[in-house]
C-alpha positions in Angstrom: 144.7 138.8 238.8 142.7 137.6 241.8 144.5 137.5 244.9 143.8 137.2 248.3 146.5 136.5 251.7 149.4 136.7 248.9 151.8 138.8 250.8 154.6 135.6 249.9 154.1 135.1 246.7 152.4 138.5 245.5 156.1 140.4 244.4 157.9 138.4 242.0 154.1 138.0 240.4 153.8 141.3 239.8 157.6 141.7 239.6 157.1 139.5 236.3 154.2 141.4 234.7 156.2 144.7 234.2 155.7 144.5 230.4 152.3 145.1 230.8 149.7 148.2 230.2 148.1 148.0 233.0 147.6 145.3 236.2 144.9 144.6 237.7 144.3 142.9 241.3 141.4 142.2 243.2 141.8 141.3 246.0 138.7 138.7 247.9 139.5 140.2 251.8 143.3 139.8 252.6 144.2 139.7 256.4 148.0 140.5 254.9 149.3 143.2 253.2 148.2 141.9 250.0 146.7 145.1 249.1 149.7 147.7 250.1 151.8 145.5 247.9 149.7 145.7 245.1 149.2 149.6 245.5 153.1 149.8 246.0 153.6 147.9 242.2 151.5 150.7 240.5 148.4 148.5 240.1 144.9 149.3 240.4 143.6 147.8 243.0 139.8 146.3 243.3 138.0 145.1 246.5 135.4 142.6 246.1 134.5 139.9 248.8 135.0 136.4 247.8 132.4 135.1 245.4 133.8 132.4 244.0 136.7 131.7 241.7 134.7 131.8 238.7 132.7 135.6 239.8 135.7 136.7 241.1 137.5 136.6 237.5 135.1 138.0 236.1 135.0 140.8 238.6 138.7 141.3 237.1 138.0 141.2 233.2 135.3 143.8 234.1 137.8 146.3 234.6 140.4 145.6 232.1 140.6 148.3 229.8 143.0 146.8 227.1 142.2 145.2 223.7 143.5 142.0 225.0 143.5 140.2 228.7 146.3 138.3 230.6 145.2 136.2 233.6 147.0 135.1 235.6 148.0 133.6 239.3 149.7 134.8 242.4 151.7 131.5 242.4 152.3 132.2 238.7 155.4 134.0 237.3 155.8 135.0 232.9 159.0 134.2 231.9 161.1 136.8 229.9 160.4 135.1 226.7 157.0 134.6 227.2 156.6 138.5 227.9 158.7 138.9 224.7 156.1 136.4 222.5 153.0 138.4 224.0 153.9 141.7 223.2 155.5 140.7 219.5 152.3 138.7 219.0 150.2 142.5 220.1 152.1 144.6 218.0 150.5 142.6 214.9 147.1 140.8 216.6 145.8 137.8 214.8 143.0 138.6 212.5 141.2 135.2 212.6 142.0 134.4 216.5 140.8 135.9 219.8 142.8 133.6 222.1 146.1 132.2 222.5 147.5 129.0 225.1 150.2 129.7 227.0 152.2 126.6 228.4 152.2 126.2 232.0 155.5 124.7 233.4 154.8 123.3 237.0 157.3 123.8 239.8 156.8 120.7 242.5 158.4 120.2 245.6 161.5 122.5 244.3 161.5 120.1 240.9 160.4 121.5 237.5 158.4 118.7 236.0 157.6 117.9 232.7 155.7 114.4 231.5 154.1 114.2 234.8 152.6 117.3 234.6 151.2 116.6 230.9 153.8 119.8 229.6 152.8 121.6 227.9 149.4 121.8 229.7 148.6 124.5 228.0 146.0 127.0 229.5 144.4 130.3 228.0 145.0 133.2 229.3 145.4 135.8 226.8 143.0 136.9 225.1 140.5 139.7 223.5 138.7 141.4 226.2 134.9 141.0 225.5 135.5 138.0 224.1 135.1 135.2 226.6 133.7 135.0 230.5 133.6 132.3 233.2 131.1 130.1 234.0 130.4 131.1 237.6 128.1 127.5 237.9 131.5 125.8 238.0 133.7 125.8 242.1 136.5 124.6 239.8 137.4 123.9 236.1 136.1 127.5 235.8 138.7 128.6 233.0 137.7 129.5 229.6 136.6 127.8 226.5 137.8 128.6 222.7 135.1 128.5 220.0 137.8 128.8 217.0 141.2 128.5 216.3 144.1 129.2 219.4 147.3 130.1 219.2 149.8 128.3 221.0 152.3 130.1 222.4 155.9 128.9 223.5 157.2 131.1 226.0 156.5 129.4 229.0 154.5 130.6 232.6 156.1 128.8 236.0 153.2 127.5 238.4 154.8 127.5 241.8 153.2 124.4 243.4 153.9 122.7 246.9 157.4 123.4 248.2 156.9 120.9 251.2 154.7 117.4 251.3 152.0 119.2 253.9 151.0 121.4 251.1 150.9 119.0 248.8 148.8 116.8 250.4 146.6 119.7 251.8 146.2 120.8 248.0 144.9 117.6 246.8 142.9 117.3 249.9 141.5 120.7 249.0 141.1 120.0 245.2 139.1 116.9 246.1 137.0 118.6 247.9 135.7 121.6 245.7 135.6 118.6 242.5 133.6 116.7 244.6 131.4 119.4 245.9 130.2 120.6 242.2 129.1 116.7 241.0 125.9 115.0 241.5 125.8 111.9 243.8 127.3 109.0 241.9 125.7 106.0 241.1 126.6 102.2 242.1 128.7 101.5 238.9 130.2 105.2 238.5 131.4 105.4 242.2 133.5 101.7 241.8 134.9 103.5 238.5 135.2 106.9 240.2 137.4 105.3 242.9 138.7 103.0 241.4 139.0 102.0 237.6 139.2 106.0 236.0 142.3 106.6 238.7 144.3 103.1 237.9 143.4 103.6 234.0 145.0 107.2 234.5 148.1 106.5 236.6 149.1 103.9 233.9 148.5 105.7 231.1 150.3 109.0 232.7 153.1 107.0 234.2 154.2 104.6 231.5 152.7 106.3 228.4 153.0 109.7 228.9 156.7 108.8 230.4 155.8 110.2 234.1 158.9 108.1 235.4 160.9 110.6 233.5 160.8 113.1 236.3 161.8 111.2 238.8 160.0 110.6 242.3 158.9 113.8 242.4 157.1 113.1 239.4 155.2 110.1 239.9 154.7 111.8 243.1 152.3 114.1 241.4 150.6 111.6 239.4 150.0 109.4 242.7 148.5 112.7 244.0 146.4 113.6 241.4 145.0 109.9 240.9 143.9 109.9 245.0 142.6 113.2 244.7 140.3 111.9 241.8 139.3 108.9 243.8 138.9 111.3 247.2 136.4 113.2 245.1 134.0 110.8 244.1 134.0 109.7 248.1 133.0 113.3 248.8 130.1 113.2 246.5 129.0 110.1 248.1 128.7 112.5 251.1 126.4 114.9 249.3 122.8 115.4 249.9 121.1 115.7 246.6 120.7 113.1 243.9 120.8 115.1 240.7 123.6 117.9 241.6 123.4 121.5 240.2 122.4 121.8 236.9 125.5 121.7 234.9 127.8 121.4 237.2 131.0 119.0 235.9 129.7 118.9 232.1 131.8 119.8 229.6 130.8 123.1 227.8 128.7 122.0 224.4 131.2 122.1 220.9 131.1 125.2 219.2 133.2 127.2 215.6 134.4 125.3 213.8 135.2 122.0 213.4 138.4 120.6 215.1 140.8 118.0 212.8 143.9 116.8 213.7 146.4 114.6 211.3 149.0 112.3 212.8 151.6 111.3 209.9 154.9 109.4 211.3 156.7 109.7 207.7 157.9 112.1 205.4 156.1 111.6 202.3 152.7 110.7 204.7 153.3 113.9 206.2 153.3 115.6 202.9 150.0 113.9 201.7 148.2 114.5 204.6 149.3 118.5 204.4 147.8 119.0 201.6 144.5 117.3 202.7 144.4 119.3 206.0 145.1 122.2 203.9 141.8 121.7 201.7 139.9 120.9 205.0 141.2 124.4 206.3 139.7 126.1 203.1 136.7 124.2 204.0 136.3 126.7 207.1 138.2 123.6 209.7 140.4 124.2 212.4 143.3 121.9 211.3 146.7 121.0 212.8 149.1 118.4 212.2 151.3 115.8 214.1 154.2 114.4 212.6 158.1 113.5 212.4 158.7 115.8 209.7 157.6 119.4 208.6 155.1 119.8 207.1 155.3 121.2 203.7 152.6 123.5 203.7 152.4 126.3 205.3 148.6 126.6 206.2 148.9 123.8 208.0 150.0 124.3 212.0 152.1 121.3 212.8 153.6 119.8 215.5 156.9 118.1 215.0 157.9 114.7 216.8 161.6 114.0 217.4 160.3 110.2 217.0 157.2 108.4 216.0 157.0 106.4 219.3 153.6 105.8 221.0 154.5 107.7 224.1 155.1 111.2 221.9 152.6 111.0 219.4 149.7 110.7 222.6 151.3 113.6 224.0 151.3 115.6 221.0 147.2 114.4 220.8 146.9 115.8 224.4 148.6 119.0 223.7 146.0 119.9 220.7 143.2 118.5 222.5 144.4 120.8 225.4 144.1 123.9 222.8 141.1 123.1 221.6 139.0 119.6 222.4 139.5 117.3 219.0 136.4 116.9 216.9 138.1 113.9 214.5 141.6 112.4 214.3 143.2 111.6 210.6 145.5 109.2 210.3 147.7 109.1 207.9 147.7 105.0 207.3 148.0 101.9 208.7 150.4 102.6 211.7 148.9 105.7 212.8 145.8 104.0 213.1 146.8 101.5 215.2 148.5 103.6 217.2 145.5 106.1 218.0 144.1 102.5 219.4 146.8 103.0 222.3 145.3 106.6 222.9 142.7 107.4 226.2 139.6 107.8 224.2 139.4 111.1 225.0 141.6 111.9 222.9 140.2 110.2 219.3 137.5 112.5 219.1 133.8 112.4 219.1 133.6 111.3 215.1 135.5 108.0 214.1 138.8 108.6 212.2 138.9 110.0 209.0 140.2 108.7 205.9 142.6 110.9 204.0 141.1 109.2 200.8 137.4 110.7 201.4 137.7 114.4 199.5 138.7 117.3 202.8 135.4 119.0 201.7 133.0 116.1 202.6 134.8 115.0 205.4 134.5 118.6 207.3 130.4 118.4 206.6 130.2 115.1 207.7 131.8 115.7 210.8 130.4 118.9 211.4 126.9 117.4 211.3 128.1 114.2 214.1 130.5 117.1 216.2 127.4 119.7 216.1 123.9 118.5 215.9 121.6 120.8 215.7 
């Protein structure tokens, strides 16, 4: 954990982590008593000045000295089945994965929120120590990214957000800030889409698609939020001096393991089909998962069951795996799926075109493969 003026927040944090080995907290320079609070919890306490949320992190994972790593939050607390599904996933570790997504339920203005929040919003935080470090180019967006198959966990972790509307407005305000501050300066046509178009196309899609109305004001709240924090960003990097930005800053980290396929099936006997083809892709060496309103028969195949085959849920079930892991290809199962992934942000159909369940698994992984990783 990295921590710094906590004093509020700090106990029921650690209060919450008393299933694990050993905590860690460094703390960036607290004027409180951050640091007597720690030491009075029994963890090991590091100073370090502030360096930046990305150093700072990896400050932390530095002096970790189990097998596998939890980060988390000061405004963060694990709930007792989510310490229960870490330490019965531990006693038998995955032999093929080296990170699992934990779903983050957000706590806004006293209101636990789902839709609006895009739950599960999955975010990894546990996993094997050695395995993964943060990009310390990035001021923000500085978390961790898989290169194979993640577990996703279901025990949830409660993110403690603004209780009032002066800290909500001073976290956007803040958020825009740092987002803008690690972008290039925009040109003509991406500053009118920056402010404008991008933050309209997401409000609808997050408020009628993703079914943000369903928590209430406090949830379209949020979404308003978010959307003029987006827009407040790109008029920040209008403000900024260079024309080409820090290398690297705000790019995506490249594709990397293996490839990602995910199968959306809204029928029984589709979802059976499509199983078994997502099954031969997996033998193939793919990272395969499958959405549909049924189980799936197979048992090497990860799915993700729909209580209904509406638009609405099937794009938030594409979110959710592209959250775990970013989608190389989308496989429909027919005709309807397809023209429902037409509905979806195109963020979310991939960087190959959809697959056809008819083309054999094993040419379909090497074909995307060589479109998902060149070179």
């Amino acid at each position: 954990m990295i921590a710094s003026d906590e004093e509020q927040r700090l106990p029921a944090c650690l209060e919450s982590l008393g299933f694990c080995d050993e905590v860690i907290v460094v703390d960036g320079g607290s004027r409180d008593r951050t640091r007597e609070i720690a030491r009075a919890a029994g963890a090991t306490l590091v100073e370090n000045p502030w360096p930046g949320f990305a150093a700072q992190r990896n400050v932390a994972l530095d002096r970790a000295g189990g097998d596998w790593v939890l980060e988390i939050d000061a405004d963060e607390r694990v709930s007792a089945e989510l310490a229960g599904e870490i330490r019965a996933m531990l006693d038998g570790p995955p032999p093929r994965e080296r990170m699992a997504a934990i779903p983050m339920r957000d706590v806004f203005l006293g209101r636990r929120l789902g839709p609006s929040a895009r739950y599960p919003r999955y975010r990894h935080r546990l996993f094997r120590r050695g395995a993964f470090r943060h990009d310390e180019s990035r001021n923000v967006h500085e978390g961790l990214w898989p290169d194979g198959p993640v577990r996703p966990l279901a025990g949830e972790l409660d993110h403690l957000l603004a209780s009032s509307w002066r800290e909500a407005l001073r976290d956007a305000l803040a958020y825009a800030r740092l987002e803008g501050s690690q972008r290039r300066r925009p040109g003509p046509g991406e500053t009118l889409s920056g402010i404008f178009l991008r933050p309209l196309a997401k409000l609808a899609y997050r408020v009628f698609l993703y079914g943000a109305w369903r928590d209430g004001w406090r949830g379209l709240a949020k979404v308003f939020l978010e959307c003029g924090a987006d827009s407040l960003a790109t008029a920040y990097r209008l403000r900024s001096n260079s024309g080409e930005g820090a290398a690297g800053l705000g790019q995506q980290a490249p594709r990397s393991g293996p490839v990602r396929l995910v199968g959306i099936a809204l029928g029984g006997r589709r979802a059976g089909r499509l199983a078994g083809w997502l099954a031969e892709a997996a033998a193939a060496g793919a990272d395969v998962a499958l959405i549909c309103t049924a189980p799936a028969p197979a048992q090497t195949v990860r799915s993700r069951e729909l209580r209904h085959g509406g638009a609405g849920a099937a794009i938030r079930a594409l979110d959710a795996e592209d959250q775990l892991r970013p989608i190389d290809a989308v496989v429909p199962a027919g005709r309807r799926e397809r023209l429902l992934l037409r509905l979806a942000p195109r963020a979310l159909r991939g960087v190959v075109a959809p697959l056809q369940p008819a083309e054999a698994a094993t040419t379909a992984v090497g074909d995307v493969e060589a479109k998902a990783r060149p070179g």
